[in-house]
DRENPA-3360 file (N, C-alpha, C; in nm, 2 decimals, always signed):
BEGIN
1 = XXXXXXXX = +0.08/-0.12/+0.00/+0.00/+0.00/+0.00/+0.09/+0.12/+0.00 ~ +0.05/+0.23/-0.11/+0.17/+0.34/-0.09/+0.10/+0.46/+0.02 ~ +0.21/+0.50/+0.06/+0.21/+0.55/+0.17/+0.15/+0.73/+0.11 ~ +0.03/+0.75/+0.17/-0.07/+0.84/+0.12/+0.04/+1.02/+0.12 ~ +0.11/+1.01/+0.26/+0.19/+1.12/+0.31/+0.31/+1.13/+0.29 ~ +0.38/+1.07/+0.20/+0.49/+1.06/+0.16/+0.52/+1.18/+0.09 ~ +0.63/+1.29/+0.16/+0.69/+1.37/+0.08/+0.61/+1.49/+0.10 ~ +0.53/+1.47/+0.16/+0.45/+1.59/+0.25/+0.49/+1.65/+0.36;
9 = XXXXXXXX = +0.44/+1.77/+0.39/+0.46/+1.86/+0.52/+0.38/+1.81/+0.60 ~ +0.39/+1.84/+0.73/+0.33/+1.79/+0.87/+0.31/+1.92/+1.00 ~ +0.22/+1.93/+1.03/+0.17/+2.10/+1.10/+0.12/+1.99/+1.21 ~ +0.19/+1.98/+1.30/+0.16/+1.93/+1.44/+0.09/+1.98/+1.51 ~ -0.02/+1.97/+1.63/-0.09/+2.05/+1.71/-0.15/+2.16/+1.60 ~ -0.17/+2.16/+1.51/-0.23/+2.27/+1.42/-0.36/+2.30/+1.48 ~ -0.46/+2.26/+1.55/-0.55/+2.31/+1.61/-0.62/+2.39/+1.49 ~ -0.69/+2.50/+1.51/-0.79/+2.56/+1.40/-0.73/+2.62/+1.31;
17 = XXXXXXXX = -0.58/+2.61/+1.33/-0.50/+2.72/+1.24/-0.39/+2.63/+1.12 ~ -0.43/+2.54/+1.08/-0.39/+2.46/+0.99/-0.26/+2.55/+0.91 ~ -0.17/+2.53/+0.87/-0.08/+2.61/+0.77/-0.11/+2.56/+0.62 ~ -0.15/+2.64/+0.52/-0.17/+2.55/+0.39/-0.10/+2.52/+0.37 ~ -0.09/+2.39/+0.29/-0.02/+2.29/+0.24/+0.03/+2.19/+0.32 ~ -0.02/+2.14/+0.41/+0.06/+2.11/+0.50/-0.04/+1.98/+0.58 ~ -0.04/+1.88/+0.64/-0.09/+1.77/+0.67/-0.14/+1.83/+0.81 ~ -0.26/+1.86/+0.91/-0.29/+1.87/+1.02/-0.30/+1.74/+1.13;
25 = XXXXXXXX = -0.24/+1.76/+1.20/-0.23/+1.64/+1.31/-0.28/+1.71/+1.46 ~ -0.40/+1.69/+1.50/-0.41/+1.72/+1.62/-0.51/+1.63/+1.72 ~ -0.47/+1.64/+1.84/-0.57/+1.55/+1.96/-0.68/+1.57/+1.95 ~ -0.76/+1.67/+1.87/-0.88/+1.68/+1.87/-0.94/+1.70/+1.72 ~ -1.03/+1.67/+1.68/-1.12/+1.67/+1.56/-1.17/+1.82/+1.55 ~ -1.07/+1.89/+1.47/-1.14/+2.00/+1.46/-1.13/+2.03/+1.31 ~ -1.21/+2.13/+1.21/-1.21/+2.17/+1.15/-1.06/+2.17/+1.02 ~ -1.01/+2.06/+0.95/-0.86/+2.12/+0.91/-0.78/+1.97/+0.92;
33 = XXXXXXXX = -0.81/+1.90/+1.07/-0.73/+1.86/+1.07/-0.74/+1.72/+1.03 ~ -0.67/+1.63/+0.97/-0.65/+1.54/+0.87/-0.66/+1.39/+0.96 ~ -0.54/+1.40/+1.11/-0.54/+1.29/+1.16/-0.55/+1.33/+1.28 ~ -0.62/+1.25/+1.35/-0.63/+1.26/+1.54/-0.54/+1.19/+1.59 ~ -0.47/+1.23/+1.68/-0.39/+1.15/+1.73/-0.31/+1.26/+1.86 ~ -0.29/+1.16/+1.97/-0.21/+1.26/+2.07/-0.06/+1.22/+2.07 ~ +0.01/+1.31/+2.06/+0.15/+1.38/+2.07/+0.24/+1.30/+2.17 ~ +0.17/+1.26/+2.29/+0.21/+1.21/+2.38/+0.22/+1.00/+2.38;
41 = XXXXXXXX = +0.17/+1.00/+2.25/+0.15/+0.87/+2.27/+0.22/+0.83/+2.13 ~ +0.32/+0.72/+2.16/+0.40/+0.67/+2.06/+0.40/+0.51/+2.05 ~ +0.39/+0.49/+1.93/+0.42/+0.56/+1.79/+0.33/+0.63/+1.76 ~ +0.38/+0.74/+1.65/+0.23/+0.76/+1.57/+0.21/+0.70/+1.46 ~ +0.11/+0.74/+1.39/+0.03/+0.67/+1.26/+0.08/+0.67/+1.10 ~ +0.22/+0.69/+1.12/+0.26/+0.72/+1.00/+0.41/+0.62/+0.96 ~ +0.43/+0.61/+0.86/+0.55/+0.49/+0.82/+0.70/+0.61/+0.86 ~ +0.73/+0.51/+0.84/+0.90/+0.57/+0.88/+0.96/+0.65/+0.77;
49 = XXXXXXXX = +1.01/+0.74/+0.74/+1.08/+0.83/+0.65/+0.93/+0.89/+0.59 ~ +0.88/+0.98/+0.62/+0.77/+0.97/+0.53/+0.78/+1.17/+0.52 ~ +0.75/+1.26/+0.67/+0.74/+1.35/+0.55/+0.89/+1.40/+0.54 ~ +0.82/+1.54/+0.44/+1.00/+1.62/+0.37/+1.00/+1.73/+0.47 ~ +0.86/+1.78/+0.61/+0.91/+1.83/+0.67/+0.77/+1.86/+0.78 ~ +0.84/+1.89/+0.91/+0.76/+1.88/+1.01/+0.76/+2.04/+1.08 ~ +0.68/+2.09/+1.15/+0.65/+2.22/+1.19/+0.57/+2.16/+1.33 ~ +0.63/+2.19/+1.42/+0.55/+2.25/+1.54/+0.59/+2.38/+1.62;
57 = XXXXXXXX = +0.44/+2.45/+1.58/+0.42/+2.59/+1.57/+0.35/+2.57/+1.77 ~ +0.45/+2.61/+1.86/+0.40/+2.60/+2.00/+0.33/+2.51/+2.05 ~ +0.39/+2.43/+2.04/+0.32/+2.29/+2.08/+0.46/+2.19/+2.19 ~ +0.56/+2.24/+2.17/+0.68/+2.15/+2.24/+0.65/+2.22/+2.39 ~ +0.61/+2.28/+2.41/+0.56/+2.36/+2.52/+0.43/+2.28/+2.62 ~ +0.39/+2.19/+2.56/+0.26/+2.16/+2.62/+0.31/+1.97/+2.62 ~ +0.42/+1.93/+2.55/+0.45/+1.82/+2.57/+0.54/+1.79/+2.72 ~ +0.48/+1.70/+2.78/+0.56/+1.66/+2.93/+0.67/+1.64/+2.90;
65 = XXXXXXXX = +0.75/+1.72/+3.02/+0.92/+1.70/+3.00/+0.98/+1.53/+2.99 ~ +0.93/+1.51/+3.08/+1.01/+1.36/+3.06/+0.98/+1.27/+2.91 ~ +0.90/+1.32/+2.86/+0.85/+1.27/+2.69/+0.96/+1.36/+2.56 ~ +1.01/+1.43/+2.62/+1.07/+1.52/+2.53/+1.15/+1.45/+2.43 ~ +1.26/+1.37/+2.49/+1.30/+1.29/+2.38/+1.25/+1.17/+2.32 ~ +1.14/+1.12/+2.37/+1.09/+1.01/+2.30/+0.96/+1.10/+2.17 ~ +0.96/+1.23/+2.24/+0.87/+1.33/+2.10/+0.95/+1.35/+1.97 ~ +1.09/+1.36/+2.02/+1.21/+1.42/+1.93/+1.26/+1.30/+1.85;
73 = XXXXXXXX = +1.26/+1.19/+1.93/+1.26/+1.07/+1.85/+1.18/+1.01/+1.75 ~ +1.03/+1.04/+1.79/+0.96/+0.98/+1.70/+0.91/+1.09/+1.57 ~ +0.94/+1.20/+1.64/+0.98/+1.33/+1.47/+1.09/+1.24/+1.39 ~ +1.15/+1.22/+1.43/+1.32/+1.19/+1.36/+1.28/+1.08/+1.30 ~ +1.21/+0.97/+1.33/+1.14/+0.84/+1.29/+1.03/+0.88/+1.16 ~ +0.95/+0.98/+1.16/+0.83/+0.96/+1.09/+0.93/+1.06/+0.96 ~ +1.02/+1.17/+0.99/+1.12/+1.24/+0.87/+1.20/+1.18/+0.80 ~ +1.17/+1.26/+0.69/+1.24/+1.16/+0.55/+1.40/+1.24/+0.59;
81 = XXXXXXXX = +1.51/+1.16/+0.52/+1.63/+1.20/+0.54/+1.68/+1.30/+0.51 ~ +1.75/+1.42/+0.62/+1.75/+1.53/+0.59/+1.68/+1.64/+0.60 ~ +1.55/+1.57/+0.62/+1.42/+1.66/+0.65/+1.42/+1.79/+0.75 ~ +1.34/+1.90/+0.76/+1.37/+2.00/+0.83/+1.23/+1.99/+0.93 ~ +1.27/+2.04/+1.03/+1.20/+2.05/+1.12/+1.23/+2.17/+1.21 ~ +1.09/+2.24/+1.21/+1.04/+2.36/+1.26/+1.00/+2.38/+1.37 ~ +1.04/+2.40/+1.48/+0.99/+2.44/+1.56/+0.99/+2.58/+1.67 ~ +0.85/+2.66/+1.71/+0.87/+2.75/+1.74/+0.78/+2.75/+1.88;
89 = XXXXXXXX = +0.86/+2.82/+2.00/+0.81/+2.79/+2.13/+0.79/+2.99/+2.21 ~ +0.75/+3.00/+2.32/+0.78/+3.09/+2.38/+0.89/+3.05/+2.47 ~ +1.00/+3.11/+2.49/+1.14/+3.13/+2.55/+1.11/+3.10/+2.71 ~ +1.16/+2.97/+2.76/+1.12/+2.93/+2.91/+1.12/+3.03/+3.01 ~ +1.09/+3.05/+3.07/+1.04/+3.17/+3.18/+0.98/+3.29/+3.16 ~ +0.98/+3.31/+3.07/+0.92/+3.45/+3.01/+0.74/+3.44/+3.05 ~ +0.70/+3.60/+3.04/+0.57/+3.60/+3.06/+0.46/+3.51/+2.95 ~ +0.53/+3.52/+2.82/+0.50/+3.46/+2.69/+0.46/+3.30/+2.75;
97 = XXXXXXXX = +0.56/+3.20/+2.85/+0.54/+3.09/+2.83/+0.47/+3.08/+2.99 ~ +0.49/+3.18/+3.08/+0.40/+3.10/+3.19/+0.27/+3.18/+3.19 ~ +0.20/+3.24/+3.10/+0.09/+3.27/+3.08/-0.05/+3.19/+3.08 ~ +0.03/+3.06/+2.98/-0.11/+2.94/+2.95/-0.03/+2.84/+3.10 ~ -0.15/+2.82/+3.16/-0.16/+2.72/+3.24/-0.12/+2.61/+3.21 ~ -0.08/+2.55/+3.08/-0.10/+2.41/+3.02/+0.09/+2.41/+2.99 ~ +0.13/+2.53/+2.95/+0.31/+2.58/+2.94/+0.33/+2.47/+3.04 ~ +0.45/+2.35/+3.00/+0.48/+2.26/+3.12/+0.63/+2.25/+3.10;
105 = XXXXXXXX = +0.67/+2.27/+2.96/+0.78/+2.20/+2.89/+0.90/+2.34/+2.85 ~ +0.97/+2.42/+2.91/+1.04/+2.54/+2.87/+1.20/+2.46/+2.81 ~ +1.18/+2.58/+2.67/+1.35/+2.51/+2.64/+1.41/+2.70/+2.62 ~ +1.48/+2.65/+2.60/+1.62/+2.76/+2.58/+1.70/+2.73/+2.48 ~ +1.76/+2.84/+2.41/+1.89/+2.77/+2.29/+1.96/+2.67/+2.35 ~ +2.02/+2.65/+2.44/+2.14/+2.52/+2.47/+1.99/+2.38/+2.51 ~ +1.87/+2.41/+2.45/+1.84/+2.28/+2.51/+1.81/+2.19/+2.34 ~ +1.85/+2.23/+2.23/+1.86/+2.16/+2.18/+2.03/+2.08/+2.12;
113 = XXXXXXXX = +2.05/+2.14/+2.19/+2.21/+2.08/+2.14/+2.19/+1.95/+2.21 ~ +2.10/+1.91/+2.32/+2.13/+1.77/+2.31/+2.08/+1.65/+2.24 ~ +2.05/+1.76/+2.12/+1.99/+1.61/+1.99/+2.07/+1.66/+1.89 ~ +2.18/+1.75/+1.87/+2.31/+1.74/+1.77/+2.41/+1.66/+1.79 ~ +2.44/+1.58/+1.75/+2.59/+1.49/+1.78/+2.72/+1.58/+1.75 ~ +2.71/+1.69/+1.73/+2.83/+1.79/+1.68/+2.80/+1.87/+1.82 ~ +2.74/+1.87/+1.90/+2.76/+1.95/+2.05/+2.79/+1.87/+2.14 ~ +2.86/+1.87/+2.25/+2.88/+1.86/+2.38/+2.75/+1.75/+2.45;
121 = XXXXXXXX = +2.68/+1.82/+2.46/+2.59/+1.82/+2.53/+2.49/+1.66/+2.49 ~ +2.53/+1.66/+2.34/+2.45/+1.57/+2.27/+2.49/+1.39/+2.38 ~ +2.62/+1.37/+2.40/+2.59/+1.27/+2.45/+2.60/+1.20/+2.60 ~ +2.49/+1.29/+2.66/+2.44/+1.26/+2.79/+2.33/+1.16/+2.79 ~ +2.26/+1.19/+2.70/+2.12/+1.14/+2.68/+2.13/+1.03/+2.53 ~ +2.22/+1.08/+2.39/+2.20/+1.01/+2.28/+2.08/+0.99/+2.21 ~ +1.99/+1.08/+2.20/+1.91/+1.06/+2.10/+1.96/+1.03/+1.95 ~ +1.81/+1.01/+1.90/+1.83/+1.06/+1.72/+1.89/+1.14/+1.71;
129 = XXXXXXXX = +1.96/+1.16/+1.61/+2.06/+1.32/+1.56/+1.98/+1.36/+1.48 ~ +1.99/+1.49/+1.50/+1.96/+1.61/+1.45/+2.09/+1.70/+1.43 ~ +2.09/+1.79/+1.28/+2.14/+1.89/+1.31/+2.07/+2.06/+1.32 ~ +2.13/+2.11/+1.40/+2.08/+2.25/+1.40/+2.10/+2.33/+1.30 ~ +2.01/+2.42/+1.25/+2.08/+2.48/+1.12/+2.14/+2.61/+1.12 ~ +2.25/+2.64/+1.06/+2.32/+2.72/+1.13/+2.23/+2.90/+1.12 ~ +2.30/+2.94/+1.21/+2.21/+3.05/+1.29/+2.09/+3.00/+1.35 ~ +2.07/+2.93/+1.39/+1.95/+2.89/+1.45/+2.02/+2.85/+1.64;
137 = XXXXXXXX = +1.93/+2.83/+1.74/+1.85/+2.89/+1.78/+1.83/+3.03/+1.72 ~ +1.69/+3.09/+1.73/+1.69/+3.26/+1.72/+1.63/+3.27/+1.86 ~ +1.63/+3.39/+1.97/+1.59/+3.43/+1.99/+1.48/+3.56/+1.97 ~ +1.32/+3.61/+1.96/+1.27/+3.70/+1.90/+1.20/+3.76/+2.03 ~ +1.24/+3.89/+2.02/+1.19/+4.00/+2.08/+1.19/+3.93/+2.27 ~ +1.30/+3.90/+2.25/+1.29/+3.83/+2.41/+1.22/+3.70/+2.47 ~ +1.09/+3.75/+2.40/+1.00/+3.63/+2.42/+0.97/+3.47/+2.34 ~ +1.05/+3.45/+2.25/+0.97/+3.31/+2.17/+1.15/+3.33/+2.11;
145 = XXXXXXXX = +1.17/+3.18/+2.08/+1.22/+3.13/+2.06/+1.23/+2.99/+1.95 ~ +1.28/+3.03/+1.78/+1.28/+2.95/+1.68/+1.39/+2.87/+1.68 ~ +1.37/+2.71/+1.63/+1.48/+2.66/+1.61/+1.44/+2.54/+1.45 ~ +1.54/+2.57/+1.38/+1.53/+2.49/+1.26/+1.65/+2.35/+1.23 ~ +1.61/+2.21/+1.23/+1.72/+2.09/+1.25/+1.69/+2.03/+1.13 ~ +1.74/+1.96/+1.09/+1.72/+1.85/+0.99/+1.80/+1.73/+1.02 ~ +1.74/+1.64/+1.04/+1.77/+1.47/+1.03/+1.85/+1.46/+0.96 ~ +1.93/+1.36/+1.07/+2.08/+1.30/+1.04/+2.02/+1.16/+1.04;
153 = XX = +2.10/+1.10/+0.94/+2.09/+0.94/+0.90/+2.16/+0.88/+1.04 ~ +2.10/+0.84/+1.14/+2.21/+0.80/+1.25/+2.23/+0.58/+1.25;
% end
């Protein structure tokens, strides 16, 4: 059976705000969204290498800390090789992330270095590799915080 999402984008937690073009994945049936499924529960529903790129638009923020790397893992699993992955948070302590009640998960630029195998930091833990892309972390306007990686063949 060929794989329907293959080579497609992926808009994680997209909630009502779908990004065109782009596959909607969220825990609740709403308007947009393509597949139900929760974030916290692994595996998900999709074949291995499948899309060319993944976006979570504030959503790493509401995943439980101790799931973080098994979240980061199973992105790395469902991305085709090389693939890029987007993600954009409010910056941990800021008024931006402890605003929503639901804010559980705060990162900072040094918290993804530990899914690059080219940082320090990467082999405490050993995830999937990622690399970071260069200039990336950004910090914006103090508050939120973008980071852009692409899958390493590990």
């Amino acid at each position: 059976m060929p794989n329907q999402y293959k080579g497609m984008k992926l808009d994680l937690g997209c909630g009502i705000s779908l990004k065109e073009g782009y596959v909607g994945l969220d825990k609740r049936k709403l308007e947009g969204v393509a597949v139900v499924h929760d974030l916290e529960v692994f595996p998900y529903p999709f074949e291995d290498d499948t899309f060319a790129e993944i976006r979570g638009y504030h959503i790493i923020e509401h995943i439980k800390p101790w799931f973080t790397i098994d979240f980061m893992d199973e992105l790395w699993r469902i991305m085709e090789p090389n693939g890029l992955l987007v993600l954009d948070m409010p910056y941990a302590g800021t008024n931006s992330f402890w605003q929503d009640p639901t804010h559980i998960n705060g990162c900072i630029e040094l918290t993804f270095t530990y899914f690059d195998p080219r940082k320090d930091m990467y082999s405490i833990y050993t995830p999937k590799p990622w690399y970071i892309e260069e200039g990336f972390p950004v910090r914006e306007a103090g508050e939120f915080l973008h980071i852009w990686m692409h899958k390493v063949e590990g």
